[in-house]
C-alpha positions as CSV (number, residue, x, y, z in Angstrom):
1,X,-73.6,62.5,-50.9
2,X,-75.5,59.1,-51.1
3,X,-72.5,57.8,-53.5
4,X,-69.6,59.1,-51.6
5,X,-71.7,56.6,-47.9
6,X,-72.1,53.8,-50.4
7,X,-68.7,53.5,-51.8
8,X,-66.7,52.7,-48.2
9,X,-69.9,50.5,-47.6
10,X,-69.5,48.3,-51.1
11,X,-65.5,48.2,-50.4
12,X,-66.1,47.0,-46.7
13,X,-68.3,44.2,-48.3
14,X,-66.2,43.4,-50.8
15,X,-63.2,42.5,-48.0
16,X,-65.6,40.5,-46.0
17,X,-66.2,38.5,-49.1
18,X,-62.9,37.6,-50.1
19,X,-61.9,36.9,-46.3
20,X,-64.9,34.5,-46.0
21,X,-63.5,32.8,-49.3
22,X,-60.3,31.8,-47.9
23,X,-59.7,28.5,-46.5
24,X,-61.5,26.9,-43.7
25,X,-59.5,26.6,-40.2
26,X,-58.2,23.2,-40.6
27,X,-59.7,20.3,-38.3
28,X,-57.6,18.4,-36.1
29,X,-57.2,14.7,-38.1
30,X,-59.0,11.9,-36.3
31,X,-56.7,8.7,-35.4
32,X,-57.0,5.5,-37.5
33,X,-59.4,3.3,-36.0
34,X,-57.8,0.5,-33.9
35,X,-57.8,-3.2,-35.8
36,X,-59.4,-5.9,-33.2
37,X,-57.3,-7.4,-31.5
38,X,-55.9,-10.8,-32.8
39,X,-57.3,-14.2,-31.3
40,X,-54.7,-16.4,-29.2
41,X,-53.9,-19.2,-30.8
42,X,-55.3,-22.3,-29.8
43,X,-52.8,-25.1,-27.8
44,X,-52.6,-28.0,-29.2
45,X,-52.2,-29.5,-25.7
46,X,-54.5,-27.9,-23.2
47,X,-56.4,-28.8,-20.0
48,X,-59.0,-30.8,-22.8
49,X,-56.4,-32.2,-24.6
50,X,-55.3,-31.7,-28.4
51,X,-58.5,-30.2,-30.4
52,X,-59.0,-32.5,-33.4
53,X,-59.7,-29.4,-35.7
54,X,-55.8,-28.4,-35.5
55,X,-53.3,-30.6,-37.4
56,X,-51.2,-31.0,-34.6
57,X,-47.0,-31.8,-35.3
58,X,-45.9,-35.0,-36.0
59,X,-44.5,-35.2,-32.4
60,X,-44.4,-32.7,-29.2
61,X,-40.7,-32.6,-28.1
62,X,-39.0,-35.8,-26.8
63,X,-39.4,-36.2,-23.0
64,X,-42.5,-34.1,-22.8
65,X,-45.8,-35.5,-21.9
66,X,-49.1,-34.6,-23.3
67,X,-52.1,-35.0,-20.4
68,X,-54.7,-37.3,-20.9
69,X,-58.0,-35.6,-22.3
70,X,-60.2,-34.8,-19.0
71,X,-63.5,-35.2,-20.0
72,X,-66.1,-37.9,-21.4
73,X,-65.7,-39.2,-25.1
74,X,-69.4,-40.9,-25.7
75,X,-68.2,-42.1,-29.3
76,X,-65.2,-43.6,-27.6
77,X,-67.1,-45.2,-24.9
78,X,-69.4,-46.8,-28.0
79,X,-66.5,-48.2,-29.3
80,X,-64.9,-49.8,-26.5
81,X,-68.2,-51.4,-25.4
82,X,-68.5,-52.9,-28.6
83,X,-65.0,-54.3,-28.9
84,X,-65.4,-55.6,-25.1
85,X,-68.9,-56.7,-24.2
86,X,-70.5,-56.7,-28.1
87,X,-70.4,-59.7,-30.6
88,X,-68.2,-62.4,-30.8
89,X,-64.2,-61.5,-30.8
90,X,-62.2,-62.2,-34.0
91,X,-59.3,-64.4,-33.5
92,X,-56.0,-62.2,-34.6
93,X,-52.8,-64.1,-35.9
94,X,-49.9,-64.9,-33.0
95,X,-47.7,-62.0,-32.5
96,X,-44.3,-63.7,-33.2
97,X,-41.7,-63.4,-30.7
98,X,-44.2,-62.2,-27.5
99,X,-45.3,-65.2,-25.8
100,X,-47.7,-63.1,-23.5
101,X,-49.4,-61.2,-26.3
102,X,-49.7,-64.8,-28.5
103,X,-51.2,-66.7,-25.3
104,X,-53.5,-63.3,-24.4
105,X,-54.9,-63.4,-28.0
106,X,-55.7,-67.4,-27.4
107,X,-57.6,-66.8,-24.5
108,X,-59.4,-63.8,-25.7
109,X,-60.4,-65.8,-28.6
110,X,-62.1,-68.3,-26.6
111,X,-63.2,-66.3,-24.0
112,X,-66.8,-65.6,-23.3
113,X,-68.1,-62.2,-23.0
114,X,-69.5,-61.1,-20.0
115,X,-72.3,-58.5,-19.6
116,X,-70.7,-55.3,-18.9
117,X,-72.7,-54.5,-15.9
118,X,-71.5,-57.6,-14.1
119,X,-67.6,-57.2,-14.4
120,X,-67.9,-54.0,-11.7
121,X,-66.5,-50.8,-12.0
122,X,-64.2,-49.7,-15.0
123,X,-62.3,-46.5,-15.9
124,X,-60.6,-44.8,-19.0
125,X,-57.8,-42.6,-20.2
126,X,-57.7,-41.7,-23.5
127,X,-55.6,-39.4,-26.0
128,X,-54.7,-38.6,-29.3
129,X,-52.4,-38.1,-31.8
130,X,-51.6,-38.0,-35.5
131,X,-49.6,-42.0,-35.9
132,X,-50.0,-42.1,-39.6
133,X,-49.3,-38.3,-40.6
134,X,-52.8,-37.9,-42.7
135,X,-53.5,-35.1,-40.0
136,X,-56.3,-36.7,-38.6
137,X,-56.3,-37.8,-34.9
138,X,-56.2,-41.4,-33.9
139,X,-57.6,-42.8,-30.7
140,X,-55.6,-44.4,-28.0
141,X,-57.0,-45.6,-24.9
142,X,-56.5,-48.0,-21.9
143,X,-59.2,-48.9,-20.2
144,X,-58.2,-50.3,-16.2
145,X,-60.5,-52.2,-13.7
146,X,-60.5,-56.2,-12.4
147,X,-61.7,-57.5,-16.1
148,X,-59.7,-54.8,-18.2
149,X,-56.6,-55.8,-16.6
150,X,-54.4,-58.8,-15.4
151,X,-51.0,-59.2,-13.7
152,X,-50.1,-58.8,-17.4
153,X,-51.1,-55.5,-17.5
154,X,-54.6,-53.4,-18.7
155,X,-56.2,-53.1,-21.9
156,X,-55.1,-50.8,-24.9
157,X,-57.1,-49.8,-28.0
158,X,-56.0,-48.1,-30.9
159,X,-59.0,-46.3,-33.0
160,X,-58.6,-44.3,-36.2
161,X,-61.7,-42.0,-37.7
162,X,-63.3,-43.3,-40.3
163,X,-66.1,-41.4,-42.0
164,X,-67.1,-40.6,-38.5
165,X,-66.7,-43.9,-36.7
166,X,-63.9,-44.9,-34.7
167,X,-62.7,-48.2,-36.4
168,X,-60.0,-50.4,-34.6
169,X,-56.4,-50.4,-35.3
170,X,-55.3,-52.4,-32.5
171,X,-55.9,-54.1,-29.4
172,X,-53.3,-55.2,-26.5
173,X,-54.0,-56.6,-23.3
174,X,-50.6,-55.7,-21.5
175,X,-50.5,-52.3,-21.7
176,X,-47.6,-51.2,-19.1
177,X,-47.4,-48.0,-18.2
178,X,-46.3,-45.2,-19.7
179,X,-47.1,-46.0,-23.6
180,X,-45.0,-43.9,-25.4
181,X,-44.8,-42.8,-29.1
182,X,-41.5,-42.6,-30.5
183,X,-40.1,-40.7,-33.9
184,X,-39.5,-44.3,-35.9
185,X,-41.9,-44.9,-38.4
186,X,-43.4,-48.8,-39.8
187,X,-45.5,-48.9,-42.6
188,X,-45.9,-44.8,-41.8
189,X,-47.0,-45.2,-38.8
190,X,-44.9,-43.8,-36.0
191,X,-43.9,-46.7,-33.6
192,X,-45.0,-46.9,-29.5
193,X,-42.7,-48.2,-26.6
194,X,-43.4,-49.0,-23.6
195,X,-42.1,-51.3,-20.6
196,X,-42.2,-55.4,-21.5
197,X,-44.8,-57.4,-19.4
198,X,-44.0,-60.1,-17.2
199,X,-44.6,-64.0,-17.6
200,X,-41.0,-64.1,-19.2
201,X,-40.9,-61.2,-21.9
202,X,-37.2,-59.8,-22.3
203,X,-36.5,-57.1,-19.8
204,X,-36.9,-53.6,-21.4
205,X,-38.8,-52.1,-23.8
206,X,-41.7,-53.4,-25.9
207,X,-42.3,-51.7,-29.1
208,X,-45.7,-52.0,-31.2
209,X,-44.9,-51.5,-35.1
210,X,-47.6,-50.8,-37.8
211,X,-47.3,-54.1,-39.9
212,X,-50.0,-52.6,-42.5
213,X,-52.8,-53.7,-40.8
214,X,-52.4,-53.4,-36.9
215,X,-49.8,-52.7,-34.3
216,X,-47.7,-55.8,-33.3
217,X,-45.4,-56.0,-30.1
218,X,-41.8,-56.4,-30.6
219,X,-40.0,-56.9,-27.4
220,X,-37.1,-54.4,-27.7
221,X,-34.5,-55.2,-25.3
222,X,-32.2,-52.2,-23.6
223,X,-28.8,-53.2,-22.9
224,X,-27.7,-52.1,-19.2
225,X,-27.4,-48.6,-18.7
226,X,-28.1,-47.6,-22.2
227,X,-31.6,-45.0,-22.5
228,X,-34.8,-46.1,-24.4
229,X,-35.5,-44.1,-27.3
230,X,-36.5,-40.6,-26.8
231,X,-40.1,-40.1,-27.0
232,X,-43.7,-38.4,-25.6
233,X,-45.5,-40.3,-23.3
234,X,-49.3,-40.2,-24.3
235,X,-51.1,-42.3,-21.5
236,X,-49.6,-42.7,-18.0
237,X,-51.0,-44.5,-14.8
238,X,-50.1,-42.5,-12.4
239,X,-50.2,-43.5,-8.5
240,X,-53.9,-42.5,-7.9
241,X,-56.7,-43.7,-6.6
242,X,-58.6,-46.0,-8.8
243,X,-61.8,-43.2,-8.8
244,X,-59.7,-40.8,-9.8
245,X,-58.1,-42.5,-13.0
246,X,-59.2,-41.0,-16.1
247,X,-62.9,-41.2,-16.9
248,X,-65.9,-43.6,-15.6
249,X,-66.9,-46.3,-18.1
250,X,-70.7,-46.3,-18.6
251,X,-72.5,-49.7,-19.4
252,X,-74.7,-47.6,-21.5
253,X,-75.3,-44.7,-23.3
């Protein structure tokens, strides 16, 4: 009697048993996790101007203009108060065939320097760009105020890095606005136009070619009604107020 209970009892066991061997219920796959995002790029021209860590292209695209870099450059600043109001000035050679660059130099030459704090208020615009194609950034910069500029025009300095340090490349006192750079190349350095000074300089263009050392101006006459050569206009005065040109120009650190 026991055997004949115990029999339906082992064979209800055994089915339990082989029903709880079967497979598990499967489980709804969970979705890939999501990759982050990618970073935007950064410009190459943006409201702080061209960041010196990109290797920018040899040129933006002809007619455009790339806007001055709004804010302070200390190391800038140091440079152009050592090139205006520190030491004595080097004498360059006569730029051959400009009369108002050759009789600027002269008198540069032979100038005294004055003390920075007592030539009144001076302002700067500055930019860069890659002249020489190394992919480092060079420096250009016109610095405007009653000693910075004349009826011949404003200061322009040219920097490249070095090690650090901006070391000078050039130096013109009649800087007309816009300066342009231009896809020609001197020496492999791209060329810069812009308009000729007065004082009896060839109407048109003037155009400052690498000679291997420094940037020389050539005046580059444009026949009536023919265009300049297409460019991109890096530093442009533009009908402002003199406070609200470019950047103030400390007398000190």
């Amino acid at each position: 009697m026991r055997a004949e209970r115990t029999g339906p009892l082992r064979l209800l066991a055994l089915l339990l048993l082989f029903a709880g061997a079967g497979p598990a219920p499967a489980q709804p796959l969970a979705p890939p996790p999501l990759a982050p995002p990618a970073p935007p790029p950064r410009s190459l021209l943006g409201p702080d101007g061209p960041d010196p860590r990109d290797r920018p292209p040899p040129l933006a695209p002809p007619g455009s203009v790339i806007p001055p870099i709004n804010r302070p450059d200390p190391r800038l600043e140091a440079a152009l108060r050592a090139r205006l109001f520190g030491g004595p000035l080097a004498s360059p050679p006569a730029a051959a065939g400009d009369p108002d660059q050759t009789e600027w130099e002269q008198a540069r030459a032979t100038a005294t320097r004055p003390v920075c704090a007592d030539v009144g208020p001076l302002r700067y615009l500055h930019n860069r760009v890659d002249l020489d194609g190394d992919g480092r950034l060079e420096t250009v910069a016109v610095v405007v105020g009653s000693y910075a500029c004349s009826s011949g025009g404003c200061s322009l300095l040219i920097f490249r890095d070095n090690d650090g340090s901006l070391e000078l490349v050039a130096e013109n006192g009649l800087f007309q606005s816009p300066l342009t750079v231009i896809s020609n190349r001197h020496r492999g350095w791209l060329d810069l136009t812009m308009p000729a000074s007065l004082h009896g300089a060839p109407d048109g263009l003037k155009e400052l070619r690498f000679d291997g050392r420094t940037y020389r101006p050539v005046p580059l006459p444009v026949a009536e009604g023919a265009s300049p050569p297409p460019g991109t206009v890096l530093l442009e005065l533009l009908p402002l107020p003199f406070e609200r040109l470019g950047q103030p120009f400390p007398c000190g650190p």
